[in-house]
N, C-alpha and C positions, 0 to 999 in steps of 0.2 A: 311364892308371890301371894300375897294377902296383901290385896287395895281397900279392905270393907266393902265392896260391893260385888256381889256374886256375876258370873260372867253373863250369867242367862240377863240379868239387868240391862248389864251392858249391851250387850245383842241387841237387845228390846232399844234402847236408847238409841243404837247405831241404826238399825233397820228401819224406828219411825223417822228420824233425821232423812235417809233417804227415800224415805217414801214424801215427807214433807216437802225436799227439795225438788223430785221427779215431778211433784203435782200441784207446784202453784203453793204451796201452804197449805192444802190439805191434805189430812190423813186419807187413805183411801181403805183402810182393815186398821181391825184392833179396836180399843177402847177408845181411841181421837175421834176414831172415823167419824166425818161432817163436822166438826168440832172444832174454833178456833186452839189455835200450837202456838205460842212463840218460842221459836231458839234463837237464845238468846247467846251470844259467842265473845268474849272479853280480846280475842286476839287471834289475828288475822280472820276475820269476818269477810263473806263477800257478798255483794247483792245492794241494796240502799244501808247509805251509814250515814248517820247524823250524831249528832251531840246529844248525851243526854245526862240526867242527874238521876241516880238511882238513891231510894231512898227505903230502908228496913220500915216496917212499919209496925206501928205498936198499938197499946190500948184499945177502946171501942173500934179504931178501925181496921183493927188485926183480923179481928171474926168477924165483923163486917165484911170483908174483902176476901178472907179465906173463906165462909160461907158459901157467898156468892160464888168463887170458883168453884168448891167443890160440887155444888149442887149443879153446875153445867158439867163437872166431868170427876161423876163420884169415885173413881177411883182415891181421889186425893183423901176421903173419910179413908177410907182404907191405908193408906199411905200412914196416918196418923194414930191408927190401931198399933201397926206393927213398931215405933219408933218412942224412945222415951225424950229425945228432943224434938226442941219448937222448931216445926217448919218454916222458915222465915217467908212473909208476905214484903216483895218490892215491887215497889210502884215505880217506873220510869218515867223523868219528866221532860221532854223534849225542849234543847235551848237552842236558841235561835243561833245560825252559823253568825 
């Protein structure tokens, strides 16, 4: 089994989700902790669901936006060391029911 993502990732992945979900949205340990999260779920989602339009983001407001988030949760500079692909920046745009 080779998914490309090593299992310890995965862990990391599965354990902040339930830490996320046990506590309201926040993380409570790790690199989150106090730190807004979104998980974001394409199918079967549970909790508030709304409509929305997701949209890839490009140009000046690529670094503009990935900036901004990484400088509240630097891991993501790091994120971008280890990787020779573009981290994709999406914006969600909430449409009215």
């Amino acid at each position: 089994m080779n998914s490309g993502m090593s299992s310890s990732f995965l862990d990391f992945n599965r354990n902040l989700i339930k830490d996320l979900r046990a506590h309201g949205g926040k993380a409570t340990d790790g690199p989150f902790q106090g730190r807004d999260v979104l998980i974001l779920t394409t199918k079967g989602a549970r909790g508030e669901k709304f409509n929305a339009r997701a949209k890839v983001i490009e140009g000046e407001d690529y670094e503009r936006l990935y900036k901004q988030h990484a400088d509240i949760n630097p891991g993501f500079w790091d994120y971008r060391k280890k990787t020779s692909r573009k981290i994709p920046v999406i914006v969600l745009e909430r449409l009215d029911s």
